[in-house]
MARBA-3410 file (N, C-alpha, C, O; in Angstrom, 1 decimal):
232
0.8,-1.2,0.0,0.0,0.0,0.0,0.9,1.2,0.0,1.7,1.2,1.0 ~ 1.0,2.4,-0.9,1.4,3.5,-0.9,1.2,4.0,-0.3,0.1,4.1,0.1 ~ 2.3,5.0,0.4,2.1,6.2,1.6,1.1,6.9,1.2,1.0,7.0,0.0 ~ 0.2,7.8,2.1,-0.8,8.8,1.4,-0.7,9.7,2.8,-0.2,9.2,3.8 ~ -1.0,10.9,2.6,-0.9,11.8,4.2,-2.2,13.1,3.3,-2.3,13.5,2.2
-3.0,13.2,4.6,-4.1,14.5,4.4,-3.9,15.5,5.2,-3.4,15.5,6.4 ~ -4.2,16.3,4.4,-3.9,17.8,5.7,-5.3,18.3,5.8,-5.8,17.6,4.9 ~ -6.0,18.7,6.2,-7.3,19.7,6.7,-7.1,20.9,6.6,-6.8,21.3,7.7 ~ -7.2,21.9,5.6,-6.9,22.9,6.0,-8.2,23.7,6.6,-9.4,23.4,6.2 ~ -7.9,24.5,7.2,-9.6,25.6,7.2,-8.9,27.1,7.0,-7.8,27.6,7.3
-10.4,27.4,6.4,-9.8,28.7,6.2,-9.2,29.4,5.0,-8.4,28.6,4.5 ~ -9.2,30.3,4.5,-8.4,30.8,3.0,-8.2,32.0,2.7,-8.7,32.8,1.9 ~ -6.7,32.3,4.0,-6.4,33.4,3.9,-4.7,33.4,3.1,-4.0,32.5,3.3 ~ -4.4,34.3,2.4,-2.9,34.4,2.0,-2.2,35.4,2.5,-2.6,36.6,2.6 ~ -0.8,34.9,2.9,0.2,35.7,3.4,1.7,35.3,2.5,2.1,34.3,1.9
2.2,36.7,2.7,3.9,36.5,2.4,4.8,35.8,3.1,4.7,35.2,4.1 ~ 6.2,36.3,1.8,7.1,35.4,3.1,7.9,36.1,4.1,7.9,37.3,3.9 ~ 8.4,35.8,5.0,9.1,36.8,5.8,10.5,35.7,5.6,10.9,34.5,5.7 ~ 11.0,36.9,5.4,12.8,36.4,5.2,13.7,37.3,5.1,13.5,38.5,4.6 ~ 15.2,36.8,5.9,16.1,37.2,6.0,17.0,37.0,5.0,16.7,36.5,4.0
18.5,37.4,5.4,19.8,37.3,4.6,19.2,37.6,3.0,18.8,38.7,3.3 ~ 19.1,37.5,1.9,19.1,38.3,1.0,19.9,37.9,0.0,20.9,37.2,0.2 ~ 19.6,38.2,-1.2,20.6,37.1,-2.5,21.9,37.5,-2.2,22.4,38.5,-1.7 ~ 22.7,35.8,-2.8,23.9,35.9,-2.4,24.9,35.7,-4.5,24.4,35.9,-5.6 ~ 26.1,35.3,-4.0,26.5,35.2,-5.7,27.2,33.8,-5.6,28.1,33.7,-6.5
27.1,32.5,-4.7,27.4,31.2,-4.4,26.7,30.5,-4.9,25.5,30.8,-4.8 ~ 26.9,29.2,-5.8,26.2,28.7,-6.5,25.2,28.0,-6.3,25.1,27.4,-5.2 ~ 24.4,27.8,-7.0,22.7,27.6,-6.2,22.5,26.6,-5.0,21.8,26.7,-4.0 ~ 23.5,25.5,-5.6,23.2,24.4,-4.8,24.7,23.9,-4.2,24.5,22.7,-4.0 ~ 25.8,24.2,-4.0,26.5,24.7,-3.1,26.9,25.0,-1.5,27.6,26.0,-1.1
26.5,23.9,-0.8,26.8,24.4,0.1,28.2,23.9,1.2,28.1,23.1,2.2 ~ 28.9,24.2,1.1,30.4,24.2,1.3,30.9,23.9,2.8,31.6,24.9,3.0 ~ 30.9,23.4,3.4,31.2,22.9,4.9,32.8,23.9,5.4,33.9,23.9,4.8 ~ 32.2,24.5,6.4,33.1,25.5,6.7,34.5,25.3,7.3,34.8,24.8,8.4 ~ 35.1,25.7,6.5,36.8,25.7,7.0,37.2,26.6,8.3,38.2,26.3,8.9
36.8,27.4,8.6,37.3,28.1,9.8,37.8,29.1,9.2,38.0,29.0,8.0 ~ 38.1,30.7,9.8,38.5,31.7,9.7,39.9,31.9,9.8,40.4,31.8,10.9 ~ 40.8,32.1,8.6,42.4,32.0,9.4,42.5,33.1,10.2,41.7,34.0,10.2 ~ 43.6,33.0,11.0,44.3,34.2,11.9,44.8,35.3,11.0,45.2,34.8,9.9 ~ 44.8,36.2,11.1,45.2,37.5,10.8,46.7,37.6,11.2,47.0,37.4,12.3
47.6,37.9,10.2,48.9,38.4,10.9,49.0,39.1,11.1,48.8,40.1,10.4 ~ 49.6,39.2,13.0,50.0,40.6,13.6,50.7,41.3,12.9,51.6,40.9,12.1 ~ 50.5,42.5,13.2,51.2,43.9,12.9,52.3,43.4,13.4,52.5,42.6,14.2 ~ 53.3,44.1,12.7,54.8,44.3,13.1,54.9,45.1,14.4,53.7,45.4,14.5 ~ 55.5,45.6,15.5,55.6,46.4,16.6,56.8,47.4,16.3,57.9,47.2,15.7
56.3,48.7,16.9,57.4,49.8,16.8,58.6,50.3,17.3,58.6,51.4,17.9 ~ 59.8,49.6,17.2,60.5,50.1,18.6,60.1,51.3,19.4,60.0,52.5,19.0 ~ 59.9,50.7,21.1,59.5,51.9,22.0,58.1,51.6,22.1,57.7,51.3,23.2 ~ 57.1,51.5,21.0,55.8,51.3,21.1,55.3,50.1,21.6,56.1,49.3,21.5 ~ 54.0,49.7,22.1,53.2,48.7,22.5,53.2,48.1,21.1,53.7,48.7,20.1
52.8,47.0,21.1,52.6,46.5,19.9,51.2,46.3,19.7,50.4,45.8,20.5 ~ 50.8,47.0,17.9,49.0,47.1,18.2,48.7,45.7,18.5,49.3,44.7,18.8 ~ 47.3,46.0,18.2,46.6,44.3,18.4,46.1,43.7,17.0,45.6,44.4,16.1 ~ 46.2,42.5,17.0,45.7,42.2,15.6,43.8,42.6,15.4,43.0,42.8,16.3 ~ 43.6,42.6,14.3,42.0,42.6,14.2,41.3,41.2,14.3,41.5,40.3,13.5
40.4,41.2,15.5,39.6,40.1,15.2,38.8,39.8,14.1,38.3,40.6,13.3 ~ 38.8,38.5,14.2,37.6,38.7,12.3,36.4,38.8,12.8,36.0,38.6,14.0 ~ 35.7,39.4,11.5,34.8,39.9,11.2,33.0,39.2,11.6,32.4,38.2,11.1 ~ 32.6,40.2,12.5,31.3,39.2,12.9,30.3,38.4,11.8,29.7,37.4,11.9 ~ 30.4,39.4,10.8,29.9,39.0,9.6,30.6,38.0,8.7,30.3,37.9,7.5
31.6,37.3,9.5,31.7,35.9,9.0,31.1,34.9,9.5,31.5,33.8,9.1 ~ 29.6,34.9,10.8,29.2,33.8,10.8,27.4,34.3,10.5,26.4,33.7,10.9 ~ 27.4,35.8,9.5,26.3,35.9,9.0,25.6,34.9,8.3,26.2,35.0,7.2 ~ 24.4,33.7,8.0,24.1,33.1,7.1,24.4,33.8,5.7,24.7,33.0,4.8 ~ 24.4,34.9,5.3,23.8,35.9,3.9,25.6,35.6,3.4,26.0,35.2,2.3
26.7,36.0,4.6,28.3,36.1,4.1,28.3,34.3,3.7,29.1,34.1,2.9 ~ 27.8,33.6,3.9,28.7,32.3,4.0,27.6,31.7,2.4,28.0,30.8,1.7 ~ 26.3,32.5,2.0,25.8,31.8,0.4,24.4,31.7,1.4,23.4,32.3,0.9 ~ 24.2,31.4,2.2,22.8,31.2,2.6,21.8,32.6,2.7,22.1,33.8,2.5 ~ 20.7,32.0,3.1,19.6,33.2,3.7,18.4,32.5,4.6,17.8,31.5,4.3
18.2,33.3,5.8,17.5,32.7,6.7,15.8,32.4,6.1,15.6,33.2,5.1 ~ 14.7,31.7,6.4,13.7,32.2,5.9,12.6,31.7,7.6,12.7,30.6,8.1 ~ 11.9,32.3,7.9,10.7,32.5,9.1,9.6,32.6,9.0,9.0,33.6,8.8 ~ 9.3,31.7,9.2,7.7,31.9,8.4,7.0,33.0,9.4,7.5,33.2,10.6 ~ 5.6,33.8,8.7,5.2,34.7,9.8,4.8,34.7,10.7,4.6,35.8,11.1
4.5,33.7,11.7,4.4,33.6,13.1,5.7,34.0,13.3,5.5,35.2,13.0 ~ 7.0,34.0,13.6,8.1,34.4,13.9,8.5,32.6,14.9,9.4,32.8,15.6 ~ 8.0,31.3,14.8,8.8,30.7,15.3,8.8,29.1,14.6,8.3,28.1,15.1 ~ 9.3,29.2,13.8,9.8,28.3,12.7,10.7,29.0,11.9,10.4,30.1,11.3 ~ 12.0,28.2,11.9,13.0,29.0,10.2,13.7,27.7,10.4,13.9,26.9,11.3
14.3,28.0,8.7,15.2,27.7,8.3,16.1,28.0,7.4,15.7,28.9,6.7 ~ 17.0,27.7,7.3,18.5,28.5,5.8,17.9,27.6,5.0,17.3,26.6,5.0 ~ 18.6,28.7,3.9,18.8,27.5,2.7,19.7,28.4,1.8,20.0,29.5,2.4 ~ 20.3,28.2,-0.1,20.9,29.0,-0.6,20.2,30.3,-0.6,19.0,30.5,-0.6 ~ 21.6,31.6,-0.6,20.7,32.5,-0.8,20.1,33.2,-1.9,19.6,34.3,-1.9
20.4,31.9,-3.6,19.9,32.4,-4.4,18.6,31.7,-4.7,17.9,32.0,-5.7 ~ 18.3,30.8,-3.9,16.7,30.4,-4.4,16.2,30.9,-3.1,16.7,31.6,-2.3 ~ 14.8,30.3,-3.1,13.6,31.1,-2.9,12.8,30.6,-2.4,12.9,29.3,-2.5 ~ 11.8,31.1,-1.5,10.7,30.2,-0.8,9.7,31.1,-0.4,9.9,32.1,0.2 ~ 8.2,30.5,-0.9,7.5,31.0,-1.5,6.0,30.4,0.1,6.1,29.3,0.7
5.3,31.1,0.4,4.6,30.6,1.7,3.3,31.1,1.4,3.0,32.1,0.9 ~ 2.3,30.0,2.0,1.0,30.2,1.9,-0.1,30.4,3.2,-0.3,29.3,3.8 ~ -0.6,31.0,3.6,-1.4,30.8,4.9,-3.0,30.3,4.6,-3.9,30.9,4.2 ~ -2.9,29.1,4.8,-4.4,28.8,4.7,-5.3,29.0,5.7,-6.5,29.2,5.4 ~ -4.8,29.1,6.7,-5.3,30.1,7.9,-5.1,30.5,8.9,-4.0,30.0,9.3
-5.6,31.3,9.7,-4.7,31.7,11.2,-5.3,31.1,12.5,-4.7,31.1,13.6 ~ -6.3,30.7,12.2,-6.8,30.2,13.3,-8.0,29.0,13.2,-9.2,29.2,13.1 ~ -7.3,27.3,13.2,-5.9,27.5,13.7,-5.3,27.2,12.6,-5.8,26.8,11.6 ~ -3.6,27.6,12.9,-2.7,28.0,12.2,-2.5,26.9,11.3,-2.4,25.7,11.7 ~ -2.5,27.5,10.1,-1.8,26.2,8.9,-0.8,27.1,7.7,-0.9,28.3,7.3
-0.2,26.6,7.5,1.0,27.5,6.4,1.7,26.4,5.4,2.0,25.3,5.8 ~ 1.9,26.6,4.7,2.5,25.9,3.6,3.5,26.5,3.5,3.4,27.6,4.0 ~ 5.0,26.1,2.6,6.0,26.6,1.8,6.6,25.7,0.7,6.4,24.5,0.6 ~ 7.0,26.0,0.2,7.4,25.4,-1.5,8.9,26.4,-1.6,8.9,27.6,-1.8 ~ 10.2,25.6,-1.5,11.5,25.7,-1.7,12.1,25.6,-3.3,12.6,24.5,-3.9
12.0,26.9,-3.9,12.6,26.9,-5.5,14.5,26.8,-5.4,15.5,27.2,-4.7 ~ 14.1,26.4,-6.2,16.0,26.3,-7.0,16.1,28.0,-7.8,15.2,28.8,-8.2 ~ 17.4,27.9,-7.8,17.6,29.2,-8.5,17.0,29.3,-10.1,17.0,30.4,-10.7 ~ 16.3,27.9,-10.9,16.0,27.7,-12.0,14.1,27.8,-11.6,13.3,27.4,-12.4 ~ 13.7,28.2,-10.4,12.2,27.9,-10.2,11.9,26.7,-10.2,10.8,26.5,-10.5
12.7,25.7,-9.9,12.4,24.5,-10.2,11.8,23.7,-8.3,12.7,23.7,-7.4 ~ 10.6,23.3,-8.1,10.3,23.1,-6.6,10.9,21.8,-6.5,10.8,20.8,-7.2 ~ 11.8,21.8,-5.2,12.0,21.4,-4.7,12.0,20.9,-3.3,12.4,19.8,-3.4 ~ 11.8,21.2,-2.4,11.1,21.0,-1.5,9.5,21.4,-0.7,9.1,22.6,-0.9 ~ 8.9,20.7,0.0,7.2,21.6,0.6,7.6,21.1,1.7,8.5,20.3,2.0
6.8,21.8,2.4,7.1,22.1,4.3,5.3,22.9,4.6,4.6,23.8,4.4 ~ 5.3,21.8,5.2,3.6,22.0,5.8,3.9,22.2,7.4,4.7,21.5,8.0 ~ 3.0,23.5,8.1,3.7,23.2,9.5,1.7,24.2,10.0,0.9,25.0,9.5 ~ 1.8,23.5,11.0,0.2,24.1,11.4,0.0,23.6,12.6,0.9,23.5,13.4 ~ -1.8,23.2,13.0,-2.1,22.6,13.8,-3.1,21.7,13.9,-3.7,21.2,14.8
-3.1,21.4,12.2,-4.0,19.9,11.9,-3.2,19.4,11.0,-2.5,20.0,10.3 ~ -3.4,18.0,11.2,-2.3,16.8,10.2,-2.9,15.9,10.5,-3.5,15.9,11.6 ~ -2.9,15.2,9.9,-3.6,13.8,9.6,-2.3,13.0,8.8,-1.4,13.6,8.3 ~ -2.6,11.2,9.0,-2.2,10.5,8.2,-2.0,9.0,8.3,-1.5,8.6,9.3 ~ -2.3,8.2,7.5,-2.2,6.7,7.0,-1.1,6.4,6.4,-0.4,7.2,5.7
-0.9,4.8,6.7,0.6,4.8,6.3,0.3,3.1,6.1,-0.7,2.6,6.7 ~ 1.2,2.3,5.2,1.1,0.9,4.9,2.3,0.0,5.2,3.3,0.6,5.6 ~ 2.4,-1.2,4.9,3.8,-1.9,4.8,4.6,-1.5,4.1,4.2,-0.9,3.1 ~ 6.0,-1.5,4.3,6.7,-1.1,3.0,8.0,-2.2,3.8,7.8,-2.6,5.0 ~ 9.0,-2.5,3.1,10.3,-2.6,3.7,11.2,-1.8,2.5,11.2,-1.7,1.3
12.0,-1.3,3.9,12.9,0.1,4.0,14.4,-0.8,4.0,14.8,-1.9,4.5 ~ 15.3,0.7,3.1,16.5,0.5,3.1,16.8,1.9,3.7,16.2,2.9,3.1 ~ 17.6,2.2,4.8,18.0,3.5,5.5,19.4,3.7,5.0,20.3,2.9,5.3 ~ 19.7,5.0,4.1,21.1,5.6,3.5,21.7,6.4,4.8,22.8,6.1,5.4 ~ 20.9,7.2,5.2,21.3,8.5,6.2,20.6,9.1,7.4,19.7,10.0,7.1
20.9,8.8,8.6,19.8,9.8,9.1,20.7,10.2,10.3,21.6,9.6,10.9 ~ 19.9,11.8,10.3,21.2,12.8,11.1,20.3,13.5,12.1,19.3,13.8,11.4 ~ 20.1,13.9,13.5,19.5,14.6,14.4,19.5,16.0,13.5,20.3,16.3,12.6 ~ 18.3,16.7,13.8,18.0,18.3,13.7,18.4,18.6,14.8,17.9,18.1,15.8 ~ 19.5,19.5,14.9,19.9,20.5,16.3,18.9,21.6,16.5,18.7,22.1,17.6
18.5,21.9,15.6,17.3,23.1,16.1,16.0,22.9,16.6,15.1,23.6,17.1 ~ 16.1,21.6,16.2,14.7,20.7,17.0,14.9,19.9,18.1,13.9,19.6,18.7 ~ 15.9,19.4,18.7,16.3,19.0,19.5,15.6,19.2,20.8,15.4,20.4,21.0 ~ 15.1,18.3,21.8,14.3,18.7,23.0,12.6,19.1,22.2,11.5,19.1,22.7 ~ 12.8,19.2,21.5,11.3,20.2,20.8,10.3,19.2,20.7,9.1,19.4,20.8
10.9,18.0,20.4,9.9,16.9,19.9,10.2,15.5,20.3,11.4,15.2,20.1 ~ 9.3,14.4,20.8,9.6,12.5,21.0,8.9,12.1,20.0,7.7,12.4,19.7 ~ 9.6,11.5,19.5,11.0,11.1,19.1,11.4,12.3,18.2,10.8,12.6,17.2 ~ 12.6,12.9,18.7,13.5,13.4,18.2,13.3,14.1,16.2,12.9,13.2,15.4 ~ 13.5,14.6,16.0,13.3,15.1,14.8,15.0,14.9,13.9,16.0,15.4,14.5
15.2,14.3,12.7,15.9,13.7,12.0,15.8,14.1,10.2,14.6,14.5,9.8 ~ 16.6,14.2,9.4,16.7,14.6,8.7,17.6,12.8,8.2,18.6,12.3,8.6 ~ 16.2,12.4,6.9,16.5,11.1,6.4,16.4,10.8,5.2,15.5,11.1,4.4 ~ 17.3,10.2,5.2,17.3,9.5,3.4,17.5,7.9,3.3,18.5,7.3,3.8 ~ 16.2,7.3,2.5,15.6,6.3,2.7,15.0,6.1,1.2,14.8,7.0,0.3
14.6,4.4,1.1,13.6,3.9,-0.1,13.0,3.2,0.9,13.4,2.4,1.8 ~ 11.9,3.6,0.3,10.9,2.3,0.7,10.3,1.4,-0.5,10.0,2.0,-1.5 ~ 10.2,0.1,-0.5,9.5,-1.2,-1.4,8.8,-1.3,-1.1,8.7,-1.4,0.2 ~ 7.6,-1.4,-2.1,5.8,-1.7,-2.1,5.9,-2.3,-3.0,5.8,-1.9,-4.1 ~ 6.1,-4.1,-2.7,6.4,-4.8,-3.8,7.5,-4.8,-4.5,8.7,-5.0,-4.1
6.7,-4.2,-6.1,8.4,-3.9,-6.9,8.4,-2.5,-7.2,8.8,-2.0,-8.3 ~ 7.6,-1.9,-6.1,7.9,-0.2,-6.3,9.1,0.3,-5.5,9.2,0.0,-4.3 ~ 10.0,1.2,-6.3,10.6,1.9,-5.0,10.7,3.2,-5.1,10.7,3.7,-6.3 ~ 10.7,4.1,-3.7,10.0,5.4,-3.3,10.9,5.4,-2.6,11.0,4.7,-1.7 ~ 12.0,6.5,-3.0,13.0,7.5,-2.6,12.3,8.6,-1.7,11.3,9.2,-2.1
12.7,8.9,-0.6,12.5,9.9,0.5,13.8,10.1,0.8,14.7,9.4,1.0 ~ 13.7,11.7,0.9,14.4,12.6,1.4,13.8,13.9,2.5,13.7,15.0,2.1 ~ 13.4,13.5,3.8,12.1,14.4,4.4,12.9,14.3,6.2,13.8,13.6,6.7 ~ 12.3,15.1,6.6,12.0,15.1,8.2,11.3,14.3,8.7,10.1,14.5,8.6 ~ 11.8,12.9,9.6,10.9,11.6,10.4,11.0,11.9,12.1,11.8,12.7,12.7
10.1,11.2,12.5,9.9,11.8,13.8,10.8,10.4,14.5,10.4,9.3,14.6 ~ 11.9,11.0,14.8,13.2,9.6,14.8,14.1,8.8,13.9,13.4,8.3,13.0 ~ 14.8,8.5,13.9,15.8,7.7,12.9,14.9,6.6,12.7,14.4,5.9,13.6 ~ 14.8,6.4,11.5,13.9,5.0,10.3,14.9,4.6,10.9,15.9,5.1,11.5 ~ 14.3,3.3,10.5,15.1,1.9,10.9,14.7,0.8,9.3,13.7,0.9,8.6
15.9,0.0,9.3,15.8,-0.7,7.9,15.1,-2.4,8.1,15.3,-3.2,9.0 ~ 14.3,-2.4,7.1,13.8,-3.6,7.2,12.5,-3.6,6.8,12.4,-2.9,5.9 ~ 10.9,-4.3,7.2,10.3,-4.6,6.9,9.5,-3.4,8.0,9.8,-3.6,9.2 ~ 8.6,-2.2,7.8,8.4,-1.5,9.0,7.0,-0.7,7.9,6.7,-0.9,6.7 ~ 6.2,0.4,8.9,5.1,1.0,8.1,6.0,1.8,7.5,7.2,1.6,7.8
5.5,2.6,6.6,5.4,3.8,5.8,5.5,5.0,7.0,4.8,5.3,8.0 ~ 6.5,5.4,6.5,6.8,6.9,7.3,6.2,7.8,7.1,6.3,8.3,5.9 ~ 5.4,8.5,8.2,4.4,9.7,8.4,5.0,10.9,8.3,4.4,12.0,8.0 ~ 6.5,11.0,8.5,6.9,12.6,8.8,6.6,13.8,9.4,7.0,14.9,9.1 ~ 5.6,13.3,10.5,4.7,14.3,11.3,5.7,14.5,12.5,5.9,13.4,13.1
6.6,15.6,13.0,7.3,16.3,13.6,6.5,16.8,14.7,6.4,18.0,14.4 ~ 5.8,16.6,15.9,5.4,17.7,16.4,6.5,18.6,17.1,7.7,18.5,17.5 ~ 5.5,19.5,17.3,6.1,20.9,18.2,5.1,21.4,18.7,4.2,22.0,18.0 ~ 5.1,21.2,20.0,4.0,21.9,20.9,2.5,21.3,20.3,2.2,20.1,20.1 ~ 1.7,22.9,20.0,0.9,22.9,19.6,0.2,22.9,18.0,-1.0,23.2,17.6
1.5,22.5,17.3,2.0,22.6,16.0,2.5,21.2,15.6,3.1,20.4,16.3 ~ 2.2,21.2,14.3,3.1,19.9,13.7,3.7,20.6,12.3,3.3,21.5,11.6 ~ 4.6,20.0,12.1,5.6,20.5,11.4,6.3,18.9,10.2,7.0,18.0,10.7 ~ 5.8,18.8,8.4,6.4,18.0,7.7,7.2,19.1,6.7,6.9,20.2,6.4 ~ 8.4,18.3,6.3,8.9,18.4,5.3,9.7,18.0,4.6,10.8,18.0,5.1
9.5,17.4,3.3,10.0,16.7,2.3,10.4,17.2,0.8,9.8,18.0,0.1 ~ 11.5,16.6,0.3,11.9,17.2,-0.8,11.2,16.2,-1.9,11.1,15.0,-1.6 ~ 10.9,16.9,-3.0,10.3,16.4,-4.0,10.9,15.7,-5.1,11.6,16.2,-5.9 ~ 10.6,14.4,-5.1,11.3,13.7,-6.4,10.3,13.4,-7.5,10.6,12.4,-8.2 ~ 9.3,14.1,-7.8,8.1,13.9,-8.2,8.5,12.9,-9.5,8.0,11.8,-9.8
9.7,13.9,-10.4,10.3,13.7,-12.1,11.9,12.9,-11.2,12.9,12.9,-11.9 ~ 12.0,12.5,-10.3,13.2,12.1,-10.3,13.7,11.3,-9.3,14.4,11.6,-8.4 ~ 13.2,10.1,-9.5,13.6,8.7,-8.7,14.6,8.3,-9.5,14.9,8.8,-10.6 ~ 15.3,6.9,-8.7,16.3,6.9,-8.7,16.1,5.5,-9.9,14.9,5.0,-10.1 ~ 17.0,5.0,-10.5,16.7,3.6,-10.9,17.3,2.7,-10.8,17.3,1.7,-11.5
18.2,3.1,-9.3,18.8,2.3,-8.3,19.3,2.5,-7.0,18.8,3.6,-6.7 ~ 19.9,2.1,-6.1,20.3,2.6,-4.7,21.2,3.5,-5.2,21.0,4.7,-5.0 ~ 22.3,3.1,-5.9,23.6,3.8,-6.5,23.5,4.3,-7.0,24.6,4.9,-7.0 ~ 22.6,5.0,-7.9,22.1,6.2,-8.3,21.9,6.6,-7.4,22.8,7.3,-7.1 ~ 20.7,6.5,-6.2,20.7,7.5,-5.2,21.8,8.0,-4.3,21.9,9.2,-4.0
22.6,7.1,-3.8,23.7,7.2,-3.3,24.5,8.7,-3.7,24.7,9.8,-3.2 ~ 24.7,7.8,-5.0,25.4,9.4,-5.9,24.8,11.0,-6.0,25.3,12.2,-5.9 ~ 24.1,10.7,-6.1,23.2,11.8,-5.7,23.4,12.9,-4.9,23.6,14.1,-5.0 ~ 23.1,11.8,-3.9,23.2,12.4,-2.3,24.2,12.9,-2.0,24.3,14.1,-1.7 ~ 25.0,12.2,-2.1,27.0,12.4,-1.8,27.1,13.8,-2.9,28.3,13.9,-3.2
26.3,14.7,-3.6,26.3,15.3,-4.5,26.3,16.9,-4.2,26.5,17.2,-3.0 ~ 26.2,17.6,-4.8,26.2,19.1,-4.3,24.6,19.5,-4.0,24.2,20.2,-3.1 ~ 23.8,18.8,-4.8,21.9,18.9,-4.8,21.9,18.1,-3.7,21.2,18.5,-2.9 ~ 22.5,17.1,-3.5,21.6,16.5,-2.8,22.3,16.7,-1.1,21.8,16.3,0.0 ~ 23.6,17.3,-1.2,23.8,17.7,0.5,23.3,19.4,0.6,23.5,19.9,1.7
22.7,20.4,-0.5,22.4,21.1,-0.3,21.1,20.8,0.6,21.0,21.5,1.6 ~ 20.1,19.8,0.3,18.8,19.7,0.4,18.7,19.0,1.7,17.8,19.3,2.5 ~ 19.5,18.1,2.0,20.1,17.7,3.6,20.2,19.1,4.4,19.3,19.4,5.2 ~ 20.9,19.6,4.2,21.5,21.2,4.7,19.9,22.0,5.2,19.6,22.5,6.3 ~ 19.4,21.7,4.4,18.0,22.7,4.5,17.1,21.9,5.7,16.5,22.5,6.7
17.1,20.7,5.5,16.4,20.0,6.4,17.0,19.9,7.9,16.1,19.8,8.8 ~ 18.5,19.9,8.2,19.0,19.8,9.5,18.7,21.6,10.0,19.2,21.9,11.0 ~ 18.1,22.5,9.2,18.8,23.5,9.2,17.4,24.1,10.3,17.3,25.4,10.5 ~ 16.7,23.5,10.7,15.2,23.7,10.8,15.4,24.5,12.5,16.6,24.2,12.9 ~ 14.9,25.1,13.1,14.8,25.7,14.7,13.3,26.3,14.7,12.5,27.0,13.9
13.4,25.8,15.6,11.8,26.4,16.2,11.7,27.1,17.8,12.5,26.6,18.6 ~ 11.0,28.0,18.0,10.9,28.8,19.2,9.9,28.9,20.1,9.9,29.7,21.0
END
């Protein structure tokens, strides 16, 4: 049985996005694991004089916007996450009360790649599948926020002789073998919070294609986005 998940929305109001950091000129999908700031060589000293001090670096080297990223918050003010700061993310409010919001994650070509549903209705059914687990890494911004633990995973599931590549937010590290269909329902508080990247045109047509992928610049960008999540 294929995964299926319903949302409820009520209500049909539209809002913007609220975002930080601002276009950057790093390549779309790019995201570079940080080397550290070198030291600055001290100044020479003057005979007779103190010797100045070197300059510390620059605070705006641990800005998201200096390093290619840009922050994005949805408008309640307590959900964000980074992502490049030349693509885009695009937010919908279907209502305020109670709260439901959508977002849709473009590539610098408009091309969607990830959705992120976060509110206070979620629903979902889920079937047999057996699972092969590639990757799964804790969210530090979610941390404490949610049981089981919020994780950023990459996974196929088999429905038969189907296989269904996931790359999403699970509520704890999947586990491999014969198990349901993963819900990706995160809570938080009074909120629940999914998000999954879209392979709609682009499954894999093997593990090792996915593999490769992933180990890829797209596909640790889109990791990146998903550990990158904090909530308030």
């Amino acid at each position: 049985m294929a995964t299926a998940a319903a949302f409820f929305l009520a209500g049909c109001t539209s809002g913007g996005p609220a975002e930080s950091g601002g276009g950057g000129t790093s390549p779309a999908v790019t995201v570079p694991p940080s080397t550290g700031t070198p030291e600055p060589a001290a100044p020479s000293a003057t005979p007779g004089q103190p010797a100045p001090q070197a300059p510390s670096p620059s605070a705006s080297s641990t800005d998201p916007a200096a390093a290619g990223l840009a922050t994005f918050t949805f408008p309640d003010g307590r959900l964000s996450f980074t992502r490049p700061a030349d693509w885009k993310t695009e937010v919908f409010e279907a209502s305020a009360s109670p709260y439901v919001g959508t977002a849709t994650i473009y590539d610098a070509s408009d091309k969607q790649l990830v959705s992120i549903y976060y509110g206070q209705i979620a629903d979902g059914v889920s079937g047999p599948v057996t699972r092969t687990v590639f990757e799964s890494v804790p969210v530090p911004g979610l941390q404490g926020r949610s049981t089981p633990e919020a994780h950023a995973s990459f996974y196929v599931d088999w429905d038969d002789d189907d296989a269904t590549y996931h790359l999403q937010l699970t509520a704890g590290a999947p586990a491999t073998g014969p198990r349901d269909a993963v819900k990706g329902i995160i809570l938080l508080g009074d909120r629940v919070l999914t998000a999954e990247v879209l392979f709609d045109d682009q499954q894999f047509p093997d593990d090792k294609s996915a593999r490769a992928w992933f180990a890829g610049s797209q596909g640790q960008a889109l990791k990146a986005i998903l550990a990158s999540f904090t909530f308030r």
